[in-house]
Backbone bond lengths (Angstrom), bond angles and torsions (degrees), N, CA, C in turn:
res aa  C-N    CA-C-N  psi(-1)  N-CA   C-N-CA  omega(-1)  CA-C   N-CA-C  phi
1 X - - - 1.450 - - 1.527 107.45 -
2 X 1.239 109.17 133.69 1.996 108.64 -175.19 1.377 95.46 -93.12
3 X 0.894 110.15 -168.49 1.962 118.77 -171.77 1.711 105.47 -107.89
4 X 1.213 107.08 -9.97 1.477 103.57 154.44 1.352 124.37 -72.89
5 X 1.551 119.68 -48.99 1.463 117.13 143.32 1.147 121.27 -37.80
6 X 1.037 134.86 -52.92 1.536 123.75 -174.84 1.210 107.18 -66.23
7 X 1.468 134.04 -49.88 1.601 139.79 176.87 1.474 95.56 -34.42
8 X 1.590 133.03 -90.65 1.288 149.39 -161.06 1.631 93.14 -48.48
9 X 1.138 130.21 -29.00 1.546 115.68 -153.94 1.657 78.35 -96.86
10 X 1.126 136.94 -43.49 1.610 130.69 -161.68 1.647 103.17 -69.54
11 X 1.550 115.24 -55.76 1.550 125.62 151.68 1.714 115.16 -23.54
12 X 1.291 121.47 -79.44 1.470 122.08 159.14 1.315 111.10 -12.69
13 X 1.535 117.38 -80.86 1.371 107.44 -143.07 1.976 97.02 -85.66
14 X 1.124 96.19 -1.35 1.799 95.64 178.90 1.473 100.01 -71.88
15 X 1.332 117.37 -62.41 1.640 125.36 164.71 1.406 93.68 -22.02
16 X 0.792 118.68 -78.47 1.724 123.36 -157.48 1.427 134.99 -71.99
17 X 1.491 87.28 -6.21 1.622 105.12 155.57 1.430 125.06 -91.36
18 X 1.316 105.12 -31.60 1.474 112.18 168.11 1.300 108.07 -69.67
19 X 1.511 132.41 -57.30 1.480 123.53 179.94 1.307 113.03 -45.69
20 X 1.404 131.47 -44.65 1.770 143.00 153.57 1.607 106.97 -11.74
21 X 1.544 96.55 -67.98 1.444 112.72 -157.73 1.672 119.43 -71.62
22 X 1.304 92.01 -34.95 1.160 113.58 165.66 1.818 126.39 -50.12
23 X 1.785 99.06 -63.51 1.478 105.45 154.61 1.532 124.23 -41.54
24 X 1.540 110.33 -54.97 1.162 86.96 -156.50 1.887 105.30 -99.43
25 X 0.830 112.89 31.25 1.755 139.31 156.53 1.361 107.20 -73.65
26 X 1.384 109.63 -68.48 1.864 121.04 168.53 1.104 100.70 -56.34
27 X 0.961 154.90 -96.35 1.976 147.29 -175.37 1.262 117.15 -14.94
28 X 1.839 110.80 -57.31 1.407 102.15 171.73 1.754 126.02 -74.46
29 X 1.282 124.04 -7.36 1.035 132.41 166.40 1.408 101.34 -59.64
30 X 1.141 130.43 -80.06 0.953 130.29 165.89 1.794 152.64 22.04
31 X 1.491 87.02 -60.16 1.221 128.48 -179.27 1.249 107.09 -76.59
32 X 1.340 127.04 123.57 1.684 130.04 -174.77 1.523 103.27 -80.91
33 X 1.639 108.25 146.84 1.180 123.13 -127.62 1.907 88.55 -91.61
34 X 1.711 89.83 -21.98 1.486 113.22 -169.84 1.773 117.34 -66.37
35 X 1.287 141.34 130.30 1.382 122.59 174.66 1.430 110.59 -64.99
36 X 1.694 112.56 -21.80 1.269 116.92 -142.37 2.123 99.47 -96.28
37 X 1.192 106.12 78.66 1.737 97.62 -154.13 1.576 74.02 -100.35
38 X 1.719 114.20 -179.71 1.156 157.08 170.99 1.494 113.92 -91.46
39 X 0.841 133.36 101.03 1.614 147.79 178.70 1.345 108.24 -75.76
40 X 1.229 139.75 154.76 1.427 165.06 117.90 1.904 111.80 -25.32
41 X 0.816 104.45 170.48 1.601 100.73 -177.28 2.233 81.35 -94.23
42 X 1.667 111.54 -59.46 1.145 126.27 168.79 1.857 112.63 -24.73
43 X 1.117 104.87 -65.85 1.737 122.62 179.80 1.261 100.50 -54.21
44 X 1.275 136.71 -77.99 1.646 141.62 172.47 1.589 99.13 -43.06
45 X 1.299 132.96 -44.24 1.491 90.92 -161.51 1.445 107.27 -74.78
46 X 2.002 108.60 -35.90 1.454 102.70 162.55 1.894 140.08 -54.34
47 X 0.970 99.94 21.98 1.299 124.20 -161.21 1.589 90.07 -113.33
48 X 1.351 110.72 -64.92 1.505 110.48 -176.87 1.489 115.75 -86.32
49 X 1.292 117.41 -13.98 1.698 131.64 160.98 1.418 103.85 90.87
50 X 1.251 108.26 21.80 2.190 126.22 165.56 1.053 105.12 -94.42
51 X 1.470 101.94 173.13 1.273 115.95 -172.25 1.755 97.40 -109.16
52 X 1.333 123.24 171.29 1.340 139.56 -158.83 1.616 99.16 -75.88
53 X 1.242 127.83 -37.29 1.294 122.19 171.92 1.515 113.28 -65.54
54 X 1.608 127.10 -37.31 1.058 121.25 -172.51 1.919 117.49 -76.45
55 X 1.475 92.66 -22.43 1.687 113.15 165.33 1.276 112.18 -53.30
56 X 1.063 106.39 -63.00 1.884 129.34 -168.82 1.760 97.34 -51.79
57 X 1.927 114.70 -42.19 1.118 97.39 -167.41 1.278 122.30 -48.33
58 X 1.831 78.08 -47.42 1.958 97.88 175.36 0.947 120.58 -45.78
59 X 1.506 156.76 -34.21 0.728 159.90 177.26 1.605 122.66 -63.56
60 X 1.254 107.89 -43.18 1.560 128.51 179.98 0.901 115.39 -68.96
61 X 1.525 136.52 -28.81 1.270 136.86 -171.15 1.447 91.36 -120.98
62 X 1.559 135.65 21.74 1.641 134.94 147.50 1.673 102.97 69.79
63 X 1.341 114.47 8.13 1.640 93.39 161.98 1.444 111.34 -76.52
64 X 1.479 127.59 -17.14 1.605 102.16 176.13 1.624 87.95 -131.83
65 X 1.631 101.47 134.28 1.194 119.55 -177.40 1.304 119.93 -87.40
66 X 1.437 127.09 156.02 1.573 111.96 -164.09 2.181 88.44 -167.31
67 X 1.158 99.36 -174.16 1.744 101.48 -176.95 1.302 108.15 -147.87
68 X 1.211 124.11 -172.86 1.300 136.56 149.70 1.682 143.02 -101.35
69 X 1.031 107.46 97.99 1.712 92.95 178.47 1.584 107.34 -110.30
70 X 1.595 97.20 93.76 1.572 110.66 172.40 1.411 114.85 87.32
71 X 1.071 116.80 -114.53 1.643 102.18 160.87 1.658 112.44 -104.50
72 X 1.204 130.93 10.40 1.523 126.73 -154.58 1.793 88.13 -118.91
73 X 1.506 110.12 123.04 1.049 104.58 151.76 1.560 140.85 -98.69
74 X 1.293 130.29 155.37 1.276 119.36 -138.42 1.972 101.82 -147.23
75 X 1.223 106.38 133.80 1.681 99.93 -163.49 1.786 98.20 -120.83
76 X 1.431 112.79 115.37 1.284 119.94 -170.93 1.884 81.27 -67.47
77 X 1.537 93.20 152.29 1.828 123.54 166.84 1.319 79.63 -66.25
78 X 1.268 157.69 -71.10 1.643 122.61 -143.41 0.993 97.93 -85.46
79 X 1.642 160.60 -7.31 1.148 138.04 155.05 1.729 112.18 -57.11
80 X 1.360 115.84 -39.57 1.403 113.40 166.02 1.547 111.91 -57.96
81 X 1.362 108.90 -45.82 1.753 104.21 -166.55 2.334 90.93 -60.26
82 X 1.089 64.26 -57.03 1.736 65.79 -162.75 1.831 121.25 -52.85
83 X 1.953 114.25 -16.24 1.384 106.63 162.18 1.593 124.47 -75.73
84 X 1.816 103.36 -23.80 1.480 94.88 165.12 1.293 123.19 -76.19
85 X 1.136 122.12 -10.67 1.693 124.81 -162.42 1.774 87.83 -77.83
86 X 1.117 107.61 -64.93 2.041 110.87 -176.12 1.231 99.89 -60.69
87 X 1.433 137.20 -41.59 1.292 125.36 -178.57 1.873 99.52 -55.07
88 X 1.424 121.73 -47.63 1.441 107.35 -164.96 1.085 126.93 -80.92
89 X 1.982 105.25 -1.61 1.490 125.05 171.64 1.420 89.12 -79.45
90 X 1.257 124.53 -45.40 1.938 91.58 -155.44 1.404 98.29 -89.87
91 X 1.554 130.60 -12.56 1.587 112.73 163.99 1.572 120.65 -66.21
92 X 1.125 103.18 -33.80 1.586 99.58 151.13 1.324 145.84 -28.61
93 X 1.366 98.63 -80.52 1.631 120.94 139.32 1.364 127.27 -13.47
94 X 1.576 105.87 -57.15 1.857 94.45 177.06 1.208 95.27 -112.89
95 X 1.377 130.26 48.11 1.586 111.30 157.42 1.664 97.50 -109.63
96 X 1.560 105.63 -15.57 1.204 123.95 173.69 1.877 118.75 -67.30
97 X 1.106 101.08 -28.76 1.314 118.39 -174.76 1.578 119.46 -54.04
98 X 1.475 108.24 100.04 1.369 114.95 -154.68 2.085 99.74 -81.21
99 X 0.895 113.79 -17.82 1.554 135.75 166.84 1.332 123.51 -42.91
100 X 1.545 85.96 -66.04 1.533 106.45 -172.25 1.589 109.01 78.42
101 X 1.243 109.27 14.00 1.344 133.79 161.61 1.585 143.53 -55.86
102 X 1.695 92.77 -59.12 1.344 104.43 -164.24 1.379 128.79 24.08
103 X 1.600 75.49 165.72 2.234 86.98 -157.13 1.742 76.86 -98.11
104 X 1.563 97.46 173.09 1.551 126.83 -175.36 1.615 93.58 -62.44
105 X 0.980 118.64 -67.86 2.166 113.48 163.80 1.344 112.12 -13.26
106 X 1.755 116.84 -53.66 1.249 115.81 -156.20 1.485 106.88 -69.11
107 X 1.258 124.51 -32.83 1.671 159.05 -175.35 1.475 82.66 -54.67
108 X 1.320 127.04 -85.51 1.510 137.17 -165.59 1.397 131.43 -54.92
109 X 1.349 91.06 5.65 1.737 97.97 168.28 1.512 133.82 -44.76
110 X 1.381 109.98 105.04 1.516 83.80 -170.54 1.446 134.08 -82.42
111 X 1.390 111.02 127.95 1.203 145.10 162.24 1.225 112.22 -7.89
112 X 1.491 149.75 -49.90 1.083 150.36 147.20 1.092 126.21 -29.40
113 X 1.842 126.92 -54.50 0.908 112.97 178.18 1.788 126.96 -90.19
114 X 1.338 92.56 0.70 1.689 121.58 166.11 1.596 103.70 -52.06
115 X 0.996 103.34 -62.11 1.739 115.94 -174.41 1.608 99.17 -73.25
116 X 1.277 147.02 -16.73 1.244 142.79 165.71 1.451 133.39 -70.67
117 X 1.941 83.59 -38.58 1.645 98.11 -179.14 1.180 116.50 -95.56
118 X 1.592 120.16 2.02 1.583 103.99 -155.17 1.957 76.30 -133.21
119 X 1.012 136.43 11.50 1.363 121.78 -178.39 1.280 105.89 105.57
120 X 1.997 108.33 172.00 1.709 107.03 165.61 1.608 97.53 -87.04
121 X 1.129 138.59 11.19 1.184 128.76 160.53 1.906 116.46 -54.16
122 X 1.303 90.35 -25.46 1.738 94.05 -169.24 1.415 94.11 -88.82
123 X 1.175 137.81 -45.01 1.683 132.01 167.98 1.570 102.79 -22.65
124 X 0.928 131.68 -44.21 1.913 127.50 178.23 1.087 97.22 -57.78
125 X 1.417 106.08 -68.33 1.789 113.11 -158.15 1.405 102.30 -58.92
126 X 1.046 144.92 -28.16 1.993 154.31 173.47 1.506 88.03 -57.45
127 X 1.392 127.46 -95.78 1.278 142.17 -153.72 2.177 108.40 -55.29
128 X 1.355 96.70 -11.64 1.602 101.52 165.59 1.436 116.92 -82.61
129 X 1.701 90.34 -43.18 1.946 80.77 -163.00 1.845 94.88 -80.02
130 X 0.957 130.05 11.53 1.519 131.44 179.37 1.590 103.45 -83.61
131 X 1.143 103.09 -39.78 1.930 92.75 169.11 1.274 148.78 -96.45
């Protein structure tokens, strides 16, 4: 290789770090500046690593709150921040459980954030007790 090759080849990949940098400048621009964004029903469930039916449950029985804009419904990040926060109070709660009892609450834990906090190991244990 002569050092003119090397010149053009060092040139090259400089180009091509800047075009890099460039992209991913535009991408992070991008990104709202806000934590507090609007989710997808799609985005949230990938968020919690469920599928859209298991979202929806959540939804139905009002532990995670969400709205309508038009026909698209849409789940603010602090309704997410805020279903794991009670989800990690009531796992608390029955790990606390000197009984071994638990109250009807303890039962209703939701499932979502079960599978968040405890690993994808708990994704098995979800899709068992469902049948």
């Amino acid at each position: 290789m002569t050092a003119q090759h090397e010149v053009a080849i060092r040139a090259a990949v400089n180009e091509l770090v800047a075009a890099l940098l460039d992209v991913v400048r535009h991408e992070v621009g991008q990104v709202p500046a806000t934590n507090n964004r609007l989710l997808s029903i799609d985005e949230a469930a990938a968020v919690f690593g469920v599928g859209r039916t298991a979202l929806y449950q959540e939804l139905t029985t009002g532990r995670l709150r969400s709205f309508k804009v038009g026909r698209r419904r849409l789940i603010p990040t602090s309704a997410i921040d805020a279903y794991i926060e009670a989800a990690e109070v009531q796992l608390d709660r029955d790990q606390h459980d000197v009984n071994g009892q638990g109250s009807a609450a303890a039962t209703a834990v939701p499932k979502l954030v079960g599978s968040l906090t405890r690993g994808p190991e708990a994704i098995g244990t979800l899709e068992k007790g469902r049948r």
